[in-house]
ZALO-77849 format. One record per atom (N, C-alpha, C): residue in three letters; x negated, y negated, z negated; atom name. Coordinates in nm, 2 decimals, m for minus. Layout:
% residues N
(site 'ALA', (X, Y, Z), 'CA');
...
This chain:
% residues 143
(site 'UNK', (m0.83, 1.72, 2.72), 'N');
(site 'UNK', (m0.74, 1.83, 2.76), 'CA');
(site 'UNK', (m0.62, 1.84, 2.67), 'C');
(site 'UNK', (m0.63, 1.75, 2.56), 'N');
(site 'UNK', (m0.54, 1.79, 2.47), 'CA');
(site 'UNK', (m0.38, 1.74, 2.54), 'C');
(site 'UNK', (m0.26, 1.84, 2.52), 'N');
(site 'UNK', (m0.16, 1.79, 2.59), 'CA');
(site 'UNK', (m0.13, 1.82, 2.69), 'C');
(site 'UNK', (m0.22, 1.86, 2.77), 'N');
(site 'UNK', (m0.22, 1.92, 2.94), 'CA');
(site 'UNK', (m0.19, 2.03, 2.94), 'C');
(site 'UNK', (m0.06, 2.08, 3.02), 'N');
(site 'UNK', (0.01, 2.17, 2.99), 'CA');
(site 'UNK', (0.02, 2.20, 3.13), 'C');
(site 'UNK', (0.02, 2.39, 3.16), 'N');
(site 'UNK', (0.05, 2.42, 3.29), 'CA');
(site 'UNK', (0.15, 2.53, 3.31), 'C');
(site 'UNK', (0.25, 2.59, 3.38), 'N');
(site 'UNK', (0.34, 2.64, 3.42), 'CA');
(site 'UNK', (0.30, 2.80, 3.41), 'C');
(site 'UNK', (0.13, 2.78, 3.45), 'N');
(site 'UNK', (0.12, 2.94, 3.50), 'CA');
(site 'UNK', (m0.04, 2.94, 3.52), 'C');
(site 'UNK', (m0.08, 3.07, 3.52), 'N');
(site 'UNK', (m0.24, 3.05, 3.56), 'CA');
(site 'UNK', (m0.27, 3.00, 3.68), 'C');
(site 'UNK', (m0.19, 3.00, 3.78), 'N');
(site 'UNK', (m0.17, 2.96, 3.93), 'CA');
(site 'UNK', (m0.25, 2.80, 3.88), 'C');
(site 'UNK', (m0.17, 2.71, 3.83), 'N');
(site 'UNK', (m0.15, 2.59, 3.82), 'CA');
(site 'UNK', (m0.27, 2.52, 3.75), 'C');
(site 'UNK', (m0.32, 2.60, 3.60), 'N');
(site 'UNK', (m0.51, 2.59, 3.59), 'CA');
(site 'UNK', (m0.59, 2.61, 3.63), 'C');
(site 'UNK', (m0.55, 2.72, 3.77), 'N');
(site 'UNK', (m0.63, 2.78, 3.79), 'CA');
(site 'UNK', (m0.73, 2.66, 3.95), 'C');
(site 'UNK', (m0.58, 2.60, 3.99), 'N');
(site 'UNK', (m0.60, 2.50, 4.11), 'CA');
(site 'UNK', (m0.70, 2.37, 4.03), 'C');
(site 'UNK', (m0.59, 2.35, 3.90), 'N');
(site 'UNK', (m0.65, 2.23, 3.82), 'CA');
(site 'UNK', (m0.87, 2.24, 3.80), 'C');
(site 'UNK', (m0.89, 2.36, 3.77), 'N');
(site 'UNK', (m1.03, 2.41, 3.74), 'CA');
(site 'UNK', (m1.08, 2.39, 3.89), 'C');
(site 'UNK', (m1.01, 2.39, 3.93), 'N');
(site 'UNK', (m1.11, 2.44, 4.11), 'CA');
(site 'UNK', (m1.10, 2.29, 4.13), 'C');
(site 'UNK', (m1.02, 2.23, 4.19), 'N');
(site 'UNK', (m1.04, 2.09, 4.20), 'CA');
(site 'UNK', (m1.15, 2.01, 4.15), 'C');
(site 'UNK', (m1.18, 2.07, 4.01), 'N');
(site 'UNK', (m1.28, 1.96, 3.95), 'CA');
(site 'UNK', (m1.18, 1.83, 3.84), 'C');
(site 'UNK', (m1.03, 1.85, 3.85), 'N');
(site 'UNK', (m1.02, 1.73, 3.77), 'CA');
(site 'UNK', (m1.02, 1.76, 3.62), 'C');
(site 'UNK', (m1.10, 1.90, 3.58), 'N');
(site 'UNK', (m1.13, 1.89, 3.43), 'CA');
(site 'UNK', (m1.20, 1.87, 3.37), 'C');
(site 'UNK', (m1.33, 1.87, 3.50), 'N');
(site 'UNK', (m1.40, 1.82, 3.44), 'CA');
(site 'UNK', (m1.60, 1.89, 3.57), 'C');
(site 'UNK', (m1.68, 1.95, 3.55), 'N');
(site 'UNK', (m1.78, 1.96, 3.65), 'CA');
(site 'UNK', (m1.71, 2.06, 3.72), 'C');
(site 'UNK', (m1.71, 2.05, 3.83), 'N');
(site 'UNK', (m1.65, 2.12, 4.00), 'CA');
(site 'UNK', (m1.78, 2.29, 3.94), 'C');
(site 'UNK', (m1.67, 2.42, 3.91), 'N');
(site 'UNK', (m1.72, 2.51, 3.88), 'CA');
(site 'UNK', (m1.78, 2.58, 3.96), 'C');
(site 'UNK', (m1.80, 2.51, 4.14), 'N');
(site 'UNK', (m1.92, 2.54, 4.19), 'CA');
(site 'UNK', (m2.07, 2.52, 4.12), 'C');
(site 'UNK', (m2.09, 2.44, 4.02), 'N');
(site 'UNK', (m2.19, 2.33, 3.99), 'CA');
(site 'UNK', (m2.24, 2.43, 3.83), 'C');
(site 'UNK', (m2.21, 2.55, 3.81), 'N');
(site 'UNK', (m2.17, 2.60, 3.62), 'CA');
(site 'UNK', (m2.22, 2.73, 3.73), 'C');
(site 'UNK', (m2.32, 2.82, 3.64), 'N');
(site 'UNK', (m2.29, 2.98, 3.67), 'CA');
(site 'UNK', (m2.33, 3.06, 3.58), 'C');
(site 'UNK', (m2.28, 3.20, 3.65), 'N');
(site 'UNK', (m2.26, 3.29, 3.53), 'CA');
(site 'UNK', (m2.42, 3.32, 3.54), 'C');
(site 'UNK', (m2.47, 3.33, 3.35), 'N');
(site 'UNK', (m2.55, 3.38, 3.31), 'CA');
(site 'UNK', (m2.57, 3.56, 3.30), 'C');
(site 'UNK', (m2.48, 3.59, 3.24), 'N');
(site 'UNK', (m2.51, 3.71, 3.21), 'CA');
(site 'UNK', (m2.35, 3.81, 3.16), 'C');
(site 'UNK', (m2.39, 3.96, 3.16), 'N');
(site 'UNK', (m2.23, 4.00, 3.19), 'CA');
(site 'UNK', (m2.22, 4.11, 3.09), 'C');
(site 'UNK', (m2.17, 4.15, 2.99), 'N');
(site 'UNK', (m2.12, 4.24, 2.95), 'CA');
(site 'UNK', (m1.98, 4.31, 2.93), 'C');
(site 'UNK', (m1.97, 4.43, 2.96), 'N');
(site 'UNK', (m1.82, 4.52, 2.97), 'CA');
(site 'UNK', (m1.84, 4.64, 2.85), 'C');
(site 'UNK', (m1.74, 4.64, 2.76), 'N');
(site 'UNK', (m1.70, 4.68, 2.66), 'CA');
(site 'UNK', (m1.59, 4.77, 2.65), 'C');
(site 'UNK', (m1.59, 4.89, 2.62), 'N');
(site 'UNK', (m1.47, 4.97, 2.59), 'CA');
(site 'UNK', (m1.50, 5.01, 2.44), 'C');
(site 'UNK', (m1.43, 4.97, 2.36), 'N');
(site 'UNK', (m1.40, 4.96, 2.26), 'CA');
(site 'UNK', (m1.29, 5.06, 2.19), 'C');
(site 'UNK', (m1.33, 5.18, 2.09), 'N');
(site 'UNK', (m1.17, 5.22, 2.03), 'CA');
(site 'UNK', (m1.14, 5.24, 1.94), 'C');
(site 'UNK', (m1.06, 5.26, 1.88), 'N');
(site 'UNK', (m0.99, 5.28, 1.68), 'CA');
(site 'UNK', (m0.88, 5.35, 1.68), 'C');
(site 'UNK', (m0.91, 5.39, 1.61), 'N');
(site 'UNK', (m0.81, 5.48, 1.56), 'CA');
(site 'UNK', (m0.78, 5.51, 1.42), 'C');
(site 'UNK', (m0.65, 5.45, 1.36), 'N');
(site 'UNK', (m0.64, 5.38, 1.17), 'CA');
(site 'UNK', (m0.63, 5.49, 1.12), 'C');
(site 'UNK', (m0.64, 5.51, 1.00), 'N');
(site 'UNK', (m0.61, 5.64, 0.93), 'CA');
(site 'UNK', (m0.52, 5.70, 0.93), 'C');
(site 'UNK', (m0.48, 5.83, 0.94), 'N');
(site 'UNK', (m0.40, 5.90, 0.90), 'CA');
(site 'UNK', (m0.26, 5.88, 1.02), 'C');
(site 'UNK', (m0.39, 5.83, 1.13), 'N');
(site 'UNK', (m0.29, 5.80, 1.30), 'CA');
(site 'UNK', (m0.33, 5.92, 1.37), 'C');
(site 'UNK', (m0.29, 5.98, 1.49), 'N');
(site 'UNK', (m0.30, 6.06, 1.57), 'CA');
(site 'UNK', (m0.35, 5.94, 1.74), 'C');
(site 'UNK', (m0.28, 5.87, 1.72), 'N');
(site 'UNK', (m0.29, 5.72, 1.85), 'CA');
(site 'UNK', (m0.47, 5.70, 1.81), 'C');
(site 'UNK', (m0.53, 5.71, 1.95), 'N');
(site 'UNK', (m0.67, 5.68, 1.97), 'CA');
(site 'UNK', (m0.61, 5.54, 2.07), 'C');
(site 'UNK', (m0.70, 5.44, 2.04), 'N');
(site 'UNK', (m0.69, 5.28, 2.08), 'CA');
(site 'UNK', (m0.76, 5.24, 2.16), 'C');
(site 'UNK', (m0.77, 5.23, 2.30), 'N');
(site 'UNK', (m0.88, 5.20, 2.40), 'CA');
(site 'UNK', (m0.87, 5.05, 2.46), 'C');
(site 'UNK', (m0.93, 4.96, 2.39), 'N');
(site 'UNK', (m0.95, 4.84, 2.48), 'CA');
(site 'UNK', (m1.06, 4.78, 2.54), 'C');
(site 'UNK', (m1.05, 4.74, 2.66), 'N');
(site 'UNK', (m1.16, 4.72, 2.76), 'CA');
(site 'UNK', (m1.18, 4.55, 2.78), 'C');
(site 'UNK', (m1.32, 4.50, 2.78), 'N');
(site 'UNK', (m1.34, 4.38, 2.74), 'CA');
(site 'UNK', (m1.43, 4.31, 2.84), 'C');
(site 'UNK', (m1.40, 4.24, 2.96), 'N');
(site 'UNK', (m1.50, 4.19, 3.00), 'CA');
(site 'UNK', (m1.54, 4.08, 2.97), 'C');
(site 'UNK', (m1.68, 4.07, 2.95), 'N');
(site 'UNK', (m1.77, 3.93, 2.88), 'CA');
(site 'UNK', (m1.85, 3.88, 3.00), 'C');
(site 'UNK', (m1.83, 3.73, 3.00), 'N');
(site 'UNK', (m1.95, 3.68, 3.06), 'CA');
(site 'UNK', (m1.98, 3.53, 2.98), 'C');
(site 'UNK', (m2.15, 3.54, 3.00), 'N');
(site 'UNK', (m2.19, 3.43, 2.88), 'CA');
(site 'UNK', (m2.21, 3.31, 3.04), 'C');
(site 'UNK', (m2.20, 3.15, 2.99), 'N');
(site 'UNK', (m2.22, 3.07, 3.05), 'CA');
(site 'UNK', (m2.22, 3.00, 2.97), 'C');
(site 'UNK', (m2.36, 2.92, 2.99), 'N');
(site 'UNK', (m2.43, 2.79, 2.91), 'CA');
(site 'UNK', (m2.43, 2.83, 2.77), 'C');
(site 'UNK', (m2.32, 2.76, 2.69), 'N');
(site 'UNK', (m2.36, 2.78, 2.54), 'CA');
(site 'UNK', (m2.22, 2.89, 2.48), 'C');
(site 'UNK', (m2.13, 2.95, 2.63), 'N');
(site 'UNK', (m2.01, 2.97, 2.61), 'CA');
(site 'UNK', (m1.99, 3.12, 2.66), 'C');
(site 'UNK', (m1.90, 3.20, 2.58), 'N');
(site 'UNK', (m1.89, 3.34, 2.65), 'CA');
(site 'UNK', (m1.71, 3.35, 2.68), 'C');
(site 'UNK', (m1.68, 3.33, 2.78), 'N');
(site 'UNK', (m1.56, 3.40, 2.83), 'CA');
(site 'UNK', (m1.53, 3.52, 2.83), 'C');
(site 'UNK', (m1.45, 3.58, 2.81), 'N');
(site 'UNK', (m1.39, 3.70, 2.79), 'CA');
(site 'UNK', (m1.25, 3.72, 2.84), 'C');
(site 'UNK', (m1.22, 3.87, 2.90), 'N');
(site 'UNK', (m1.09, 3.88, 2.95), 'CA');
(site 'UNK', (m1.06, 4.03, 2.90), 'C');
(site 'UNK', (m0.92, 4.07, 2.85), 'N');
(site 'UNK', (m0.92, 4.22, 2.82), 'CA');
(site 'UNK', (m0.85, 4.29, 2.94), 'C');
(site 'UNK', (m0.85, 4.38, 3.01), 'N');
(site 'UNK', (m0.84, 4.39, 3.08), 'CA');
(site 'UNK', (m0.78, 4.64, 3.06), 'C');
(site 'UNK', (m0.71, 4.60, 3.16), 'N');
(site 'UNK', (m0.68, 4.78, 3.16), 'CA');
(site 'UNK', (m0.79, 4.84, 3.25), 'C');
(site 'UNK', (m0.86, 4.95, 3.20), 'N');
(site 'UNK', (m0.94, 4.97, 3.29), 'CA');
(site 'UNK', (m0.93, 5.02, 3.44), 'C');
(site 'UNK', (m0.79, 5.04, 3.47), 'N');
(site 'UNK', (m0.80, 5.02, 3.59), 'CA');
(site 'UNK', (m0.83, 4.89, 3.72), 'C');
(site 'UNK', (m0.85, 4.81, 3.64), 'N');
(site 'UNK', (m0.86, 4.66, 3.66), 'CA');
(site 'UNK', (m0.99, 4.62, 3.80), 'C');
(site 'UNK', (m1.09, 4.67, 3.68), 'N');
(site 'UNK', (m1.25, 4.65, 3.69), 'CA');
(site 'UNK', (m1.33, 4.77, 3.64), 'C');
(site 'UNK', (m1.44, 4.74, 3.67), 'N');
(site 'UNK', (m1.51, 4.89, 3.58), 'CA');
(site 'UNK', (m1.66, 4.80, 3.58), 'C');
(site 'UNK', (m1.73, 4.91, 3.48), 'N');
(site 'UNK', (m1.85, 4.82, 3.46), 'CA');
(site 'UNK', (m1.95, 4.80, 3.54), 'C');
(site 'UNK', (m1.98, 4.88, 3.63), 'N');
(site 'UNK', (m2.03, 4.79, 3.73), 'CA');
(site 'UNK', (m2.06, 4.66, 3.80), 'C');
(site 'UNK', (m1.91, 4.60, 3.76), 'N');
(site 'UNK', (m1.92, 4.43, 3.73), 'CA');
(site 'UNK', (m2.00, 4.37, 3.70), 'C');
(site 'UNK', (m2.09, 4.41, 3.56), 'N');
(site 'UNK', (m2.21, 4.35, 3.52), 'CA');
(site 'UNK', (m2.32, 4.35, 3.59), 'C');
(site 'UNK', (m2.36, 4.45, 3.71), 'N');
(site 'UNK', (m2.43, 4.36, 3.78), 'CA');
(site 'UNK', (m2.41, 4.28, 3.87), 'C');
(site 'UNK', (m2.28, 4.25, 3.90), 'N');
(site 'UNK', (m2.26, 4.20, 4.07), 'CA');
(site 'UNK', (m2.24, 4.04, 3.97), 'C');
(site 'UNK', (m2.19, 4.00, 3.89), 'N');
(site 'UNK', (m2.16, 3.84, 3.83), 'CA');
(site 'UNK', (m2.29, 3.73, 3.78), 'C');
(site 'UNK', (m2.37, 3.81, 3.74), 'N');
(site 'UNK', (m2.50, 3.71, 3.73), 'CA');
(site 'UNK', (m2.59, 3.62, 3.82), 'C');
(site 'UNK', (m2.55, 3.48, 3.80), 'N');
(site 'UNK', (m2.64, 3.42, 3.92), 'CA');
(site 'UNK', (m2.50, 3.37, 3.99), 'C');
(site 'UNK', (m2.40, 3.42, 3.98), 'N');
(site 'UNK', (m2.29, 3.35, 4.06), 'CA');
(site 'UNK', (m2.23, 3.23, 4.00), 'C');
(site 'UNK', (m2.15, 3.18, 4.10), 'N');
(site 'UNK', (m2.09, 3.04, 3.99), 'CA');
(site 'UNK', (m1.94, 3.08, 3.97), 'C');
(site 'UNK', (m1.91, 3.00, 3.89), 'N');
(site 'UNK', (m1.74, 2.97, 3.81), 'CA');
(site 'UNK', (m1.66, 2.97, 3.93), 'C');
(site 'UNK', (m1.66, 2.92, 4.06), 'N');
(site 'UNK', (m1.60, 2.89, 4.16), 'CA');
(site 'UNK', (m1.58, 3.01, 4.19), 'C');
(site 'UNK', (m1.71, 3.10, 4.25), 'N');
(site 'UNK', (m1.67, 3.21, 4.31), 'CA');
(site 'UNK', (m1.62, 3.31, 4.23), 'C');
(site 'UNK', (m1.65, 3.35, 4.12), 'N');
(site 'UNK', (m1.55, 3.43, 4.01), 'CA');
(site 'UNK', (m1.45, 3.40, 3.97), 'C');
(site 'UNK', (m1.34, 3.26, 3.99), 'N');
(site 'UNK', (m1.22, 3.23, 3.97), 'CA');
(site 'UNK', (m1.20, 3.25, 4.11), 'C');
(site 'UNK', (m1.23, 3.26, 4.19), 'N');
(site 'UNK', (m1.18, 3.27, 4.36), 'CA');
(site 'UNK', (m1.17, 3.42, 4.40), 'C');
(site 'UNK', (m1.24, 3.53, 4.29), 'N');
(site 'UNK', (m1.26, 3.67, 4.32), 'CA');
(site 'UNK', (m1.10, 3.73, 4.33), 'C');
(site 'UNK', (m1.06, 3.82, 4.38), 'N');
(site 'UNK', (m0.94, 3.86, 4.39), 'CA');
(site 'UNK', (m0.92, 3.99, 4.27), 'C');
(site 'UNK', (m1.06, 3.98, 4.17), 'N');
(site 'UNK', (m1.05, 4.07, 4.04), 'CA');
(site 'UNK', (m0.96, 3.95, 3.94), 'C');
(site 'UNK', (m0.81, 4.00, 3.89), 'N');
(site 'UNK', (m0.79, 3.94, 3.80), 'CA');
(site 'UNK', (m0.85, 3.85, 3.66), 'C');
(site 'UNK', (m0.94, 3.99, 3.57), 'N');
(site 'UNK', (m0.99, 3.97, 3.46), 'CA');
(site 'UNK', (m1.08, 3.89, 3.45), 'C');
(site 'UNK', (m1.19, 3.88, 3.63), 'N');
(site 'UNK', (m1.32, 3.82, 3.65), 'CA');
(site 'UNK', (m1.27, 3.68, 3.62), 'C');
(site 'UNK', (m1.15, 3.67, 3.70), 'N');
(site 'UNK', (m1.11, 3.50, 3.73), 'CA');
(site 'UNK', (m1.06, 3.47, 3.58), 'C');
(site 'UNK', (m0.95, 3.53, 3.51), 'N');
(site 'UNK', (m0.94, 3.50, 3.36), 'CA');
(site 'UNK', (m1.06, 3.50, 3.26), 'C');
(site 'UNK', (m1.14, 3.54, 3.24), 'N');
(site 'UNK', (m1.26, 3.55, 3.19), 'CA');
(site 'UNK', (m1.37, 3.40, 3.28), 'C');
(site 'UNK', (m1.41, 3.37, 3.39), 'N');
(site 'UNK', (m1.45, 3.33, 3.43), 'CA');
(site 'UNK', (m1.34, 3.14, 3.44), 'C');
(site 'UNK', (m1.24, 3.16, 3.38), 'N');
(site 'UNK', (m1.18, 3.03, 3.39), 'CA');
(site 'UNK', (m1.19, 2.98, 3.19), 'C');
(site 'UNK', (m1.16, 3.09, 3.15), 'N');
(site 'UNK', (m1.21, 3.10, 2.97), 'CA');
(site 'UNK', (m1.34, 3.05, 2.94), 'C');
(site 'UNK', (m1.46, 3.12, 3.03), 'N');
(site 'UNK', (m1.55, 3.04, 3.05), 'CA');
(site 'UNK', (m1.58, 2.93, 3.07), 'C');
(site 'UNK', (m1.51, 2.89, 3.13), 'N');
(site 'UNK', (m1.54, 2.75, 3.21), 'CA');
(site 'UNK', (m1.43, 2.67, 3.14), 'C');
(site 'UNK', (m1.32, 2.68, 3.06), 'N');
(site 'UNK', (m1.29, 2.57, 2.97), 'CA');
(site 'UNK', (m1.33, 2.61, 2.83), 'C');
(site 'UNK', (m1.40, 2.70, 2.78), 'N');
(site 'UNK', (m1.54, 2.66, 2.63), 'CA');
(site 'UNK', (m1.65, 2.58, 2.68), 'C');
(site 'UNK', (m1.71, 2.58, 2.82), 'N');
(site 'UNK', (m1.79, 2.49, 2.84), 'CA');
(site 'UNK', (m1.77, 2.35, 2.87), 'C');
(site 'UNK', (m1.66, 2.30, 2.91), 'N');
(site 'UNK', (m1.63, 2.20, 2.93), 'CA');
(site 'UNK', (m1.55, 2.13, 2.79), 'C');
(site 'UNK', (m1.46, 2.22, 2.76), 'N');
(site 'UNK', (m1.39, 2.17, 2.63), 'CA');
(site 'UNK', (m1.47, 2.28, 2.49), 'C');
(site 'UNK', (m1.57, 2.23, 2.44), 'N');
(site 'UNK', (m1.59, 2.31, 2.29), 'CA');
(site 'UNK', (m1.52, 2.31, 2.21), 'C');
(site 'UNK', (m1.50, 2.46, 2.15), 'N');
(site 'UNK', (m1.39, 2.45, 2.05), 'CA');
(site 'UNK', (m1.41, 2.33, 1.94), 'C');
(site 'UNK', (m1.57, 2.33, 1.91), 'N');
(site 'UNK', (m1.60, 2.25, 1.77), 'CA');
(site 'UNK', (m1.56, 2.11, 1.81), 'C');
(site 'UNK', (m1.50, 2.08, 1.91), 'N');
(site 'UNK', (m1.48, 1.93, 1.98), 'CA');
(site 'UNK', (m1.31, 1.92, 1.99), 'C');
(site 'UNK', (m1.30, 2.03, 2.00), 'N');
(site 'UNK', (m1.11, 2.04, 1.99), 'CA');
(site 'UNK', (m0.99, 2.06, 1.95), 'C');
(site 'UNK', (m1.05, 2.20, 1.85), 'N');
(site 'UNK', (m1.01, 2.27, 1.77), 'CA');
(site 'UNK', (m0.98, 2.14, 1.66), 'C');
(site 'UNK', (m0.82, 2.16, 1.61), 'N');
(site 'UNK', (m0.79, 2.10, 1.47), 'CA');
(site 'UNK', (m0.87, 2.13, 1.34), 'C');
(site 'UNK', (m0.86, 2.34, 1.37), 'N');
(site 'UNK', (m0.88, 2.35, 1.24), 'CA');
(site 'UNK', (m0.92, 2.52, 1.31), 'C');
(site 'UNK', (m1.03, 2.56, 1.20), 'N');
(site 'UNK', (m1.10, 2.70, 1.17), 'CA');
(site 'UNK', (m0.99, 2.74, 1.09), 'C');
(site 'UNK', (m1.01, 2.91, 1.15), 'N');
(site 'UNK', (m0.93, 3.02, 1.05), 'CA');
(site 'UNK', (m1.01, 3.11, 1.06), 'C');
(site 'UNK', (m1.08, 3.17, 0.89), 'N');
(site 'UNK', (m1.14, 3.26, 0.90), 'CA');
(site 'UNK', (m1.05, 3.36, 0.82), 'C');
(site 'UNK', (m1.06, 3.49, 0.88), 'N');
(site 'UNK', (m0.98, 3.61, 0.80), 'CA');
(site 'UNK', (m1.03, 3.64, 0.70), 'C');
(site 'UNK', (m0.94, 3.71, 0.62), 'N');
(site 'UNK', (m1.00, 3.77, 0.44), 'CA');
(site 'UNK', (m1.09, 3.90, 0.47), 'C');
(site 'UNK', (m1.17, 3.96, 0.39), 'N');
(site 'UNK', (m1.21, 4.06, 0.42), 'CA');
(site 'UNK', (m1.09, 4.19, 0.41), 'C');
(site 'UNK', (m1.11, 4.27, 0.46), 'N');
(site 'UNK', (m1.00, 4.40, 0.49), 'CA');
(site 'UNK', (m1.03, 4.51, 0.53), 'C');
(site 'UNK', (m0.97, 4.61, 0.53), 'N');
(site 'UNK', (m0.95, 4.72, 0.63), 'CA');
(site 'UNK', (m0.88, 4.67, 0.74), 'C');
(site 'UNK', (m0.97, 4.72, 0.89), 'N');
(site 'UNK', (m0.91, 4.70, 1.00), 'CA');
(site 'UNK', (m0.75, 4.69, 1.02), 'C');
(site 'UNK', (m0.70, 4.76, 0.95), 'N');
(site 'UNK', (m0.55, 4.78, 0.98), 'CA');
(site 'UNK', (m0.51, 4.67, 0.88), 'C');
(site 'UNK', (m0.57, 4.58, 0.77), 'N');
(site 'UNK', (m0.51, 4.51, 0.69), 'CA');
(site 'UNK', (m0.52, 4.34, 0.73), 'C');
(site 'UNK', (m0.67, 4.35, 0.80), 'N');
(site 'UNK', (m0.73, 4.25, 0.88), 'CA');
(site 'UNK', (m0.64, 4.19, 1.04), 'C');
(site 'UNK', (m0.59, 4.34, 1.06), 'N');
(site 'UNK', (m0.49, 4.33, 1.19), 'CA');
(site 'UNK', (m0.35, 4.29, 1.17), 'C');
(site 'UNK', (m0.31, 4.31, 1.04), 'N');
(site 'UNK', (m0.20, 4.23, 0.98), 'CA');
(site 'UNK', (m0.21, 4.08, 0.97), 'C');
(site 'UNK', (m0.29, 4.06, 0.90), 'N');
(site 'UNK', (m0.32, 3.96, 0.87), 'CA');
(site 'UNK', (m0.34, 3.82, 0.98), 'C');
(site 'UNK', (m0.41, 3.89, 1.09), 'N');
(site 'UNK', (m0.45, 3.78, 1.20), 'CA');
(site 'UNK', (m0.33, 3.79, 1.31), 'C');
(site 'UNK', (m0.21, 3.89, 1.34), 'N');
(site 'UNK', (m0.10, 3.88, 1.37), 'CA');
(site 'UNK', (0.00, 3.82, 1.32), 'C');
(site 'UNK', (m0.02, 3.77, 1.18), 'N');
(site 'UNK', (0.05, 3.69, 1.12), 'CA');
(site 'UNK', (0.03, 3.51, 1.13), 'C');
(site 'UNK', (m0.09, 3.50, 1.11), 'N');
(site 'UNK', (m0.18, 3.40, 1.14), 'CA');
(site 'UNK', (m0.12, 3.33, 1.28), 'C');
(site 'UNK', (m0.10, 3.42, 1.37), 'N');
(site 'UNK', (m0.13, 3.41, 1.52), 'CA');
(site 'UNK', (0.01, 3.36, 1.50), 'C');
(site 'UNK', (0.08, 3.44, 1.41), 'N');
(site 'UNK', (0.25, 3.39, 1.44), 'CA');
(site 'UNK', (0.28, 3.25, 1.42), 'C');
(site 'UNK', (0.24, 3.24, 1.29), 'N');
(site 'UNK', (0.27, 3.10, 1.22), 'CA');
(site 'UNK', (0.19, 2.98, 1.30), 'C');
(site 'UNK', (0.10, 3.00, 1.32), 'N');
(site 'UNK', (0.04, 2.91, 1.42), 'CA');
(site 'UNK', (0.09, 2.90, 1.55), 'C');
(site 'UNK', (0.15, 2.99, 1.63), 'N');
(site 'UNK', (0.24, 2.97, 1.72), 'CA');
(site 'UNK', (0.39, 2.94, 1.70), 'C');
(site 'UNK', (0.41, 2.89, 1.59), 'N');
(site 'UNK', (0.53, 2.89, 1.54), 'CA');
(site 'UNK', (0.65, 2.96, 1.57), 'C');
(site 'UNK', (0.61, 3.13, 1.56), 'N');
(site 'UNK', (0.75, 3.23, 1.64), 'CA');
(site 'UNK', (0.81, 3.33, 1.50), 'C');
């Protein structure tokens, strides 16, 4: 996969369904589902921080998509178990199909098989840790 570059999710999204990445993600399905609302709020802030997280584990891999909660809600978790990669990237739920395509390239492509290089963060306070891996994120994206 290294090098394969696509225009838009549209365009991975055709590439994953076809099968030319690799198993046809009718053939892969979801194990199990978790949805996450998550919040923070740093010191000496008034701003409470709500982010919403859909998880689904497949094989050795957990896809994830963050999503606004008007998106999805959790009830999700039980309707995705038992289903395959095909029909959650075919759902007309955005987050399902982003999460369920994330899925389906950690299983296909492992990070430990891909990845150049690990970055683990320093220990911190959340707000020091959040600097930190926004910076990380910069330099490595080269912006």
């Amino acid at each position: 996969m290294a090098c394969m570059q696509w225009q838009n999710v549209i365009e991975l999204k055709r590439e994953i369904l076809s099968g030319n990445l690799g198993r046809h993600p009718g053939q892969i399905n979801i194990t199990g589902a978790s949805y996450i609302c998550q919040t923070t709020r740093f010191s000496l802030e008034t701003v409470l921080y709500q982010n919403y997280y859909l998880i689904m584990r497949v094989e050795e891999y957990f896809g994830v998509c963050v999503h606004t909660p008007d998106q999805i809600n959790m009830e999700i978790v039980s309707e995705i178990p038992g289903i395959s990669l095909e029909t959650a990237i075919n759902d007309a739920r955005l987050p399902l199909q982003i999460a369920a395509m994330d899925a389906y390239l950690g299983v296909e492509y492992p990070h430990e098989n891909f990845c150049k290089e690990a970055v683990v963060l320093p220990r911190g306070t959340p707000i020091e840790r959040a600097v930190k891996r926004d910076k990380l994120i910069a330099e490595k994206a080269h912006i």
